[in-house]
C-alpha positions as a Markdown table, in Angstrom:
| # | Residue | x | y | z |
|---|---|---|---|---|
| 1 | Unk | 57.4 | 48.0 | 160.6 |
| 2 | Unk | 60.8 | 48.5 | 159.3 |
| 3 | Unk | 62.7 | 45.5 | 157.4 |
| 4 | Unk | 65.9 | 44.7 | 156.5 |
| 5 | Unk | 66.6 | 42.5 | 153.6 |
| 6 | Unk | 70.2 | 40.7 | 153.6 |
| 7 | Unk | 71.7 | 40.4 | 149.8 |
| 8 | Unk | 71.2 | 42.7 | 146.9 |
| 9 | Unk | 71.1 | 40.3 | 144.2 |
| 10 | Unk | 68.0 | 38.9 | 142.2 |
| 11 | Unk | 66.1 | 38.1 | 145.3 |
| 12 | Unk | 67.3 | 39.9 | 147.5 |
| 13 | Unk | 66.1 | 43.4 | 145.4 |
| 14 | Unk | 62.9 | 41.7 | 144.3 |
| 15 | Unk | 62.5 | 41.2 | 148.2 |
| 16 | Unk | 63.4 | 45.0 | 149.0 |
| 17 | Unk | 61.3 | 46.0 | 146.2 |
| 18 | Unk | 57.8 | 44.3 | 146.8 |
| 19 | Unk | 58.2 | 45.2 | 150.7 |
| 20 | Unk | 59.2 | 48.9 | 149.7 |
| 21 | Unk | 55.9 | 48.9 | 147.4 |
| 22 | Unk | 53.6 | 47.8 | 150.0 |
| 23 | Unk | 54.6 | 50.8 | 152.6 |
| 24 | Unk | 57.7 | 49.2 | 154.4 |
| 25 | Unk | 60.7 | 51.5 | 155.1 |
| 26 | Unk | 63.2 | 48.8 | 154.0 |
| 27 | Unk | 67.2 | 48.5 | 154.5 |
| 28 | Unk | 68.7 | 46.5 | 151.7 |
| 29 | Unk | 72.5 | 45.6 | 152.8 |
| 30 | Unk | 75.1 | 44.1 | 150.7 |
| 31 | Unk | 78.9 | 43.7 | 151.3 |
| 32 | Unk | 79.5 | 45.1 | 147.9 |
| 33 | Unk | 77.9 | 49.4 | 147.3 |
| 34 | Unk | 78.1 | 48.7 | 143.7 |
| 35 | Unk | 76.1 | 45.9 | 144.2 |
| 36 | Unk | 73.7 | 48.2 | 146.2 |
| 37 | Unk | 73.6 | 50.5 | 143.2 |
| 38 | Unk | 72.9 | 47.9 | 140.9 |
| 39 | Unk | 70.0 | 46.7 | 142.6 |
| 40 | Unk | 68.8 | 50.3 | 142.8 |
| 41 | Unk | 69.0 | 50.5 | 139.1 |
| 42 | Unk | 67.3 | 47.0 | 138.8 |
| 43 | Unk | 64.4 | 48.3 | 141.0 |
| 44 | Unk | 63.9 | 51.5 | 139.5 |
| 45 | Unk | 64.0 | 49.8 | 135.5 |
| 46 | Unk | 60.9 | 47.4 | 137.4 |
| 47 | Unk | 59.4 | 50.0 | 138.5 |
| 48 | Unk | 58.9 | 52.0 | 135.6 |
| 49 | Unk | 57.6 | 48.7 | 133.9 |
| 50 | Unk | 54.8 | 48.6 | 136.0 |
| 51 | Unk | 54.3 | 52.5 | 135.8 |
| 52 | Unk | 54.3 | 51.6 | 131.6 |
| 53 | Unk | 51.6 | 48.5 | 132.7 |
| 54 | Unk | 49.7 | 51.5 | 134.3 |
| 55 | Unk | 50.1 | 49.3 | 137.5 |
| 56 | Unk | 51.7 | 51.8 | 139.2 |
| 57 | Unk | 51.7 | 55.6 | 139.4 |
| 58 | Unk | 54.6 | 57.9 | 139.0 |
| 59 | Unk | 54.2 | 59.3 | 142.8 |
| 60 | Unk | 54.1 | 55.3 | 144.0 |
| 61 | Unk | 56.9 | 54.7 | 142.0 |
| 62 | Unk | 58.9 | 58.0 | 143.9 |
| 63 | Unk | 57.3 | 57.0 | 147.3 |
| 64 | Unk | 58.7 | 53.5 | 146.9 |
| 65 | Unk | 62.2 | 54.1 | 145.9 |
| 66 | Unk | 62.3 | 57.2 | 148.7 |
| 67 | Unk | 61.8 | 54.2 | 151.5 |
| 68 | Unk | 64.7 | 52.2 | 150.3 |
| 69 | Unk | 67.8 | 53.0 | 152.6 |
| 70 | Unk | 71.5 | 51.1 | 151.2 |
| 71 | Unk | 73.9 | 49.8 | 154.1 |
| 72 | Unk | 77.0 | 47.7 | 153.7 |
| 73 | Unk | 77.0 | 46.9 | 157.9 |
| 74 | Unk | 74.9 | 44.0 | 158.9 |
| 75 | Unk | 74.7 | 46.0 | 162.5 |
| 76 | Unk | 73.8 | 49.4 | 161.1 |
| 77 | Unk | 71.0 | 48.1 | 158.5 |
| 78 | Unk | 69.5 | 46.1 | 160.7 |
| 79 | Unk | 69.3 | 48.5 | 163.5 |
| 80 | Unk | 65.4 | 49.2 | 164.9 |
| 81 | Unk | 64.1 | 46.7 | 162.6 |
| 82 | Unk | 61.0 | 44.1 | 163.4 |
| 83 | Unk | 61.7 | 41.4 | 160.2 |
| 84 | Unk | 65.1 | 40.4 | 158.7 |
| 85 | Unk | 65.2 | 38.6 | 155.7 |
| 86 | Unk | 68.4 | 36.9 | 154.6 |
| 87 | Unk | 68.8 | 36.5 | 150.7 |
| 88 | Unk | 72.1 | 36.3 | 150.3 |
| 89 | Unk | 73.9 | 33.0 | 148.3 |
| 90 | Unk | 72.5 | 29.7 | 148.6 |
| 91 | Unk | 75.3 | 28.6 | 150.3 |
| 92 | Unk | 75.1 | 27.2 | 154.3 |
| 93 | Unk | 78.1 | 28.1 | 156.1 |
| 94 | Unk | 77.9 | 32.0 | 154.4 |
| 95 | Unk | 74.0 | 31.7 | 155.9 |
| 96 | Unk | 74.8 | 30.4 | 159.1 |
| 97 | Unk | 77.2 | 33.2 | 159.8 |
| 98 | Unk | 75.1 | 36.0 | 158.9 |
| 99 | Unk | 72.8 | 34.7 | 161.0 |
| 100 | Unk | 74.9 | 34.7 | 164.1 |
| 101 | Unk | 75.4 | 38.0 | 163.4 |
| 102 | Unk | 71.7 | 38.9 | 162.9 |
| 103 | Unk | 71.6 | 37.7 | 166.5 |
| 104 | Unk | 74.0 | 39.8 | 167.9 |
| 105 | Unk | 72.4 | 42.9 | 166.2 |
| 106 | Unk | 68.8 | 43.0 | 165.6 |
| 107 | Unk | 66.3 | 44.0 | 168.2 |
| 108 | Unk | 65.7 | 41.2 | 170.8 |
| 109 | Unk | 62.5 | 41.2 | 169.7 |
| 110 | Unk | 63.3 | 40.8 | 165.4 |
| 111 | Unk | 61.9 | 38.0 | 163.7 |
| 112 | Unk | 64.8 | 36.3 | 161.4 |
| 113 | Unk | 63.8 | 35.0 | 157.8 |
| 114 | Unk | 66.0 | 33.6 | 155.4 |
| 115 | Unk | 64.9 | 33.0 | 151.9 |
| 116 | Unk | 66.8 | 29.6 | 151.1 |
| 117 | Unk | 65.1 | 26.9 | 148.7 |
| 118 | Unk | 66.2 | 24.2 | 150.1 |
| 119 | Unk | 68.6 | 24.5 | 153.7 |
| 120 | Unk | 67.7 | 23.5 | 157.1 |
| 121 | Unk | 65.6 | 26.3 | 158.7 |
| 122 | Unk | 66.2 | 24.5 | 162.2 |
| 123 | Unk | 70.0 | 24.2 | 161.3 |
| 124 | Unk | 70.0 | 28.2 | 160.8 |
| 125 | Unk | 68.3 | 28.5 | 163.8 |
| 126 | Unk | 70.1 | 26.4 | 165.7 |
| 127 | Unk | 73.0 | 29.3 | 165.6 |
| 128 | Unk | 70.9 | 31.8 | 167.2 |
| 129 | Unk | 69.9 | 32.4 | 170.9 |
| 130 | Unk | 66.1 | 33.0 | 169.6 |
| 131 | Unk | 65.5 | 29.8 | 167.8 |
| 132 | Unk | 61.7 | 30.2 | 167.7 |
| 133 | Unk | 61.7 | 33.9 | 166.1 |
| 134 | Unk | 63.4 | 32.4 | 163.2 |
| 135 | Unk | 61.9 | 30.7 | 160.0 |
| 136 | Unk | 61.4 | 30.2 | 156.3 |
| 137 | Unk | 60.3 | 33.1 | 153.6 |
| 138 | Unk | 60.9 | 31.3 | 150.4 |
| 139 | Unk | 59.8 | 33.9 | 147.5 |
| 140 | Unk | 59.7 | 32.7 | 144.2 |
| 141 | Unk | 61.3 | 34.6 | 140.9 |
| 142 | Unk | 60.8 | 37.4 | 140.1 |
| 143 | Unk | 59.6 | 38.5 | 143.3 |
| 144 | Unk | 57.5 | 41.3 | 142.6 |
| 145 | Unk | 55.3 | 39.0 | 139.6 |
| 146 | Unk | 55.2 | 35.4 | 141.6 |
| 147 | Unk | 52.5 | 34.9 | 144.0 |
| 148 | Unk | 53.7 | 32.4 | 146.0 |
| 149 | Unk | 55.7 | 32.7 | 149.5 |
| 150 | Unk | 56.3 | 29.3 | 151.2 |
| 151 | Unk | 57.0 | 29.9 | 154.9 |
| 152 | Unk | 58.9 | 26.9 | 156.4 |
| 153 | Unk | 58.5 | 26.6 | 160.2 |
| 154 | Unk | 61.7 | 25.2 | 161.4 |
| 155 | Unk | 61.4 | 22.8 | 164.5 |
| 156 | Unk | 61.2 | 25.3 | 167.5 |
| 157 | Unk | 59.2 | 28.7 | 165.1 |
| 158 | Unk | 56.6 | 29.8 | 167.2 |
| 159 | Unk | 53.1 | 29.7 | 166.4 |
| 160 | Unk | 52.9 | 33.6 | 166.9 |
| 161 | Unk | 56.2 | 34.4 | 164.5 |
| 162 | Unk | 54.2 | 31.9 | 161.8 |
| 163 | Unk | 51.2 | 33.6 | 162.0 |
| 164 | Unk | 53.0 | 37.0 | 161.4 |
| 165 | Unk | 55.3 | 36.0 | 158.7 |
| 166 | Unk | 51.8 | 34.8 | 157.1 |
| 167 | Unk | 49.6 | 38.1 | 157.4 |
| 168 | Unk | 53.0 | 40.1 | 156.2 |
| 169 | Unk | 53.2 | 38.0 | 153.2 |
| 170 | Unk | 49.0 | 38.8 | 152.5 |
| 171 | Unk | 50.3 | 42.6 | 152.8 |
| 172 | Unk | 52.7 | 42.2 | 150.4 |
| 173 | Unk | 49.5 | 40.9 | 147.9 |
| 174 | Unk | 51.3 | 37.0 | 148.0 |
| 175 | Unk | 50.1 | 34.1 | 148.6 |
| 176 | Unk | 51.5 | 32.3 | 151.8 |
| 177 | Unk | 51.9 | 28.3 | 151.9 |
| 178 | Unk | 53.2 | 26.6 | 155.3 |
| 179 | Unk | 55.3 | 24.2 | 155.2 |
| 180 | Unk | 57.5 | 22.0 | 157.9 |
| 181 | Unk | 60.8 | 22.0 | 157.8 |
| 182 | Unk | 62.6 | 19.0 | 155.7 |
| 183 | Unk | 65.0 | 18.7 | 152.7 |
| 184 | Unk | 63.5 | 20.9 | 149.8 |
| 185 | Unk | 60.4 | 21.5 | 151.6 |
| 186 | Unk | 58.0 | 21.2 | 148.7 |
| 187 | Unk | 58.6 | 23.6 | 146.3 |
| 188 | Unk | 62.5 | 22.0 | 145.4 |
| 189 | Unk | 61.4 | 18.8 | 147.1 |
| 190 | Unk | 59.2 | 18.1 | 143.7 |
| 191 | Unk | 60.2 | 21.1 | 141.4 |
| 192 | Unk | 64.4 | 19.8 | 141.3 |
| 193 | Unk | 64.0 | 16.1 | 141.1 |
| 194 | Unk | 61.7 | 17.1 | 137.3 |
| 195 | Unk | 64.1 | 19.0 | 136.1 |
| 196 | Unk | 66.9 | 16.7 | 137.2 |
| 197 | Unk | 65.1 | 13.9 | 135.4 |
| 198 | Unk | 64.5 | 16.4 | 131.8 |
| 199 | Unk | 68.7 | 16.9 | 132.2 |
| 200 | Unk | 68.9 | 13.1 | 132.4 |
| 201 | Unk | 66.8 | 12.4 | 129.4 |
| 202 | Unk | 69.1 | 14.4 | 127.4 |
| 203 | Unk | 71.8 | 13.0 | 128.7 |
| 204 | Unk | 70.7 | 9.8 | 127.6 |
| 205 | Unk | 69.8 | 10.4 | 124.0 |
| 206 | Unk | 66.2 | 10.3 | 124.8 |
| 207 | Unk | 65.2 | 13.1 | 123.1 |
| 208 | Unk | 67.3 | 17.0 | 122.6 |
| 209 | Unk | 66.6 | 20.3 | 124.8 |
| 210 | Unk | 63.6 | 21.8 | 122.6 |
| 211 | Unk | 61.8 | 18.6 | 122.7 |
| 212 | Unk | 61.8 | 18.0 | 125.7 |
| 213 | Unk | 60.9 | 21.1 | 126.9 |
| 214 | Unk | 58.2 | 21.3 | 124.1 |
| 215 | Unk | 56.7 | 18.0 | 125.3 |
| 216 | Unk | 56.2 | 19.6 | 129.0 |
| 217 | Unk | 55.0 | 22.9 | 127.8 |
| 218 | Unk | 52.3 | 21.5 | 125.2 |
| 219 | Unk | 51.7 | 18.3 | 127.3 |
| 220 | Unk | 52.0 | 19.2 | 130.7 |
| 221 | Unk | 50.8 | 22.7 | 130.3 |
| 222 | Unk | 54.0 | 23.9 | 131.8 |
| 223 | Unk | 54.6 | 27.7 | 130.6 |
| 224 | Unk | 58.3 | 26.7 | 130.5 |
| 225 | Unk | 60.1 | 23.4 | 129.8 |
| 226 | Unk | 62.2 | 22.1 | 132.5 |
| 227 | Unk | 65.7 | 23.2 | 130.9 |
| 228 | Unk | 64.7 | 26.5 | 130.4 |
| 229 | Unk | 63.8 | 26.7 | 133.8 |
| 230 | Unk | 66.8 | 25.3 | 135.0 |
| 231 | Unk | 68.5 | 28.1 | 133.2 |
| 232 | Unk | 66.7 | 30.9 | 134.4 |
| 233 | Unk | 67.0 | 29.9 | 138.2 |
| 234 | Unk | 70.8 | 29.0 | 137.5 |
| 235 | Unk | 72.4 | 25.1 | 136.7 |
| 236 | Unk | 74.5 | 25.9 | 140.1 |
| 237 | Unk | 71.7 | 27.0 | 142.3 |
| 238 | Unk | 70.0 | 23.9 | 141.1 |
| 239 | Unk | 73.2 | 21.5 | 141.8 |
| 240 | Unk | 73.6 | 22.7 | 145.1 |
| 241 | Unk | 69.6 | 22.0 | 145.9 |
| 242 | Unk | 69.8 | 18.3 | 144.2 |
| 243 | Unk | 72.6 | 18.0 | 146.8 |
| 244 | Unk | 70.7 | 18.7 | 149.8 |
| 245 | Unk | 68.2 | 16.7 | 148.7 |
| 246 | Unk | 70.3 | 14.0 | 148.2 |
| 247 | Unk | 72.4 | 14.3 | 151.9 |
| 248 | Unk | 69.3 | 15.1 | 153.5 |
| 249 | Unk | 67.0 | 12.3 | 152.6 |
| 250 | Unk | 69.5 | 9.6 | 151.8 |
| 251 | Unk | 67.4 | 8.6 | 148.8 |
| 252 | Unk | 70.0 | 7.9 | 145.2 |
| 253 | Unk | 67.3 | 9.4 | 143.3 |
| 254 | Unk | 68.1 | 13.0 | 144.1 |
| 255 | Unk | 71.8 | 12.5 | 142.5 |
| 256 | Unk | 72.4 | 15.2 | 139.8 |
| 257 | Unk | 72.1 | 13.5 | 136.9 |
| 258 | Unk | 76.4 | 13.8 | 135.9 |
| 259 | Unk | 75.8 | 16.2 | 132.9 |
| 260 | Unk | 74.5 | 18.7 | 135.3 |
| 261 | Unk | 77.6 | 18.4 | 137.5 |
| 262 | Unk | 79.8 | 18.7 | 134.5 |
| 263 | Unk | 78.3 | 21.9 | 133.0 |
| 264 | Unk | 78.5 | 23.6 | 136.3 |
| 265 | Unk | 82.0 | 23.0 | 137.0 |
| 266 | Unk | 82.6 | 24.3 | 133.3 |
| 267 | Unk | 81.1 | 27.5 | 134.2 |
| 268 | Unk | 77.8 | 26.7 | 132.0 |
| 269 | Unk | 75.3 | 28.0 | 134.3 |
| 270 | Unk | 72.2 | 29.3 | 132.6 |
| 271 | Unk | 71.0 | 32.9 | 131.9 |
| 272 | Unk | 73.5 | 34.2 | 134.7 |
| 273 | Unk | 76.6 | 33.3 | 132.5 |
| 274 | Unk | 75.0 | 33.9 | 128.9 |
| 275 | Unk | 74.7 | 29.6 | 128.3 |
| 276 | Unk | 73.6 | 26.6 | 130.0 |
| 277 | Unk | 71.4 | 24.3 | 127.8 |
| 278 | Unk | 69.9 | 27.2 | 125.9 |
| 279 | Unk | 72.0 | 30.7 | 124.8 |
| 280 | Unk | 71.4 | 33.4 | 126.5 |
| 281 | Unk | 71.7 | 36.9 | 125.0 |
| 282 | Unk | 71.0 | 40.2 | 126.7 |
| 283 | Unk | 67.5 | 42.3 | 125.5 |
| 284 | Unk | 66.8 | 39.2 | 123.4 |
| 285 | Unk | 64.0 | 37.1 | 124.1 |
| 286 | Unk | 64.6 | 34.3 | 121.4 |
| 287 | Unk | 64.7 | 31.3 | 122.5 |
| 288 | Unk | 68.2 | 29.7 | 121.3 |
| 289 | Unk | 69.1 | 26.2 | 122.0 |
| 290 | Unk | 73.2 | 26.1 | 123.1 |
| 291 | Unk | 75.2 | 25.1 | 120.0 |
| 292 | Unk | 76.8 | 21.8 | 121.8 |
| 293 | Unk | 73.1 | 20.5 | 122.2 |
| 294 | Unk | 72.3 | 21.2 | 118.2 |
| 295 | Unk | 71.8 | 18.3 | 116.1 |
């Protein structure tokens, strides 16, 4: 089966690459070529860490990058392909467009995936004229070392395109988890309203980033605190989840705690922008607590 995957970023070439590994002649289109060659460079580096791992040989490694093809046309990439899978931003009205163009180009017969954390599967859907070939492939990061794929049936997915979506993400060596289709679905349904609650015990003097995070890593057996999780996935990717959460169930305990809002909208946004609640510096792996959260 050929498969396109929509969006070159983080995801997006963790997507291309795992699919890529496992046999799949895969079209990774972005807007952007630079971007494209990016994400080949980001592939490649990966790559020859698990060559280094002995995880991988060196003619795996050349077989897998030789079944990567770059588009920036939605209707060229996605030409003669069986699965889609949308990875671009995490932002609905930029999803629910590319999907209505998926529609008007992929094969009749292509099944439509999108990789958000936390929007309506059904609502995507909704723009389609195949409502029941589209659902849920929610891979966690990084894509090729995470197990887990949480397939999210949206109200009209057939049982047949579930069932498929599952054995591909078994082929790919993951572990798939169905879920239904409502705010968060389970993975950001739990995961956001923890880390929301660490950001508001700081905010409240409770106790500073490194305890905090110490007390879930030693106490909870967590292998990273909340904060520095927040960090790594992005303060603005998790913003925008909280706020699903919290138009989507109605429930005032999925409001971002304010210091979260604050930090976003000053441009603090984890590892992506070098500083959110820890610092971030490239190649380094120390673990450095943001200088305004120092006591």
């Amino acid at each position: 089966m050929n498969v396109a995957v929509i969006g070159s970023g983080t995801m997006g070439n963790g997507i291309a690459h795992v699919f890529a590994q496992h046999g799949f002649s895969v079209s990774l289109i972005d807007i952007s070529q630079p971007a494209l060659d990016r994400a080949l460079g980001t592939i490649t580096k990966n790559l020859d860490r698990q060559v280094a791992k002995a995880a991988l040989s060196e003619d795996d490694k050349t077989a897998t990058l030789g079944r990567l093809t770059t588009y920036t046309s939605i209707a060229e990439g996605v030409a003669g392909v069986g699965l889609v899978v949308e990875a671009a931003t995490e932002n609905v009205d930029l999803k629910l467009q590319i999907f209505r163009e998926l529609d008007q180009f992929a094969p009749a017969d292509a099944i439509l995936a999108s990789n958000t954390s936390s929007i309506s599967i059904t609502k995507i859907a909704a723009v389609t004229k195949r409502p029941q070939q589209v659902i849920g492939m929610h891979f966690m990061n990084p894509v090729p070392v995470m197990k887990l794929v949480e397939v999210i049936r949206g109200y009209a997915t057939s049982d047949a395109v579930t069932t498929h979506v599952m054995d591909l993400s078994r082929q790919l060596g993951k572990t798939p988890t169905e879920v239904n289709d409502y705010p968060g679905f389970v993975a950001n349904r739990i995961l956001m309203p923890m880390i929301n609650e660490a950001i508001i015990t700081l905010f409240e003097g409770v106790a500073g980033v490194e305890e905090i995070d110490t007390v879930m890593k030693l106490g909870m057996a967590h292998p990273m605190g909340p904060l520095q999780l927040a960090d790594f996935i992005g303060l603005d990717v998790c913003l925008a989840i909280l706020r699903v959460l919290h138009e989507g169930l109605g429930n005032p305990k999925y409001a971002p705690c304010p210091l979260l809002v604050n930090m976003v909208m000053a441009g603090r946004l984890g590892v992506k922008s070098g500083e959110g609640f820890y610092q971030h510096t490239a190649g380094s792996k120390e673990l450095v607590v943001a200088e305004r959260f120092r006591k």
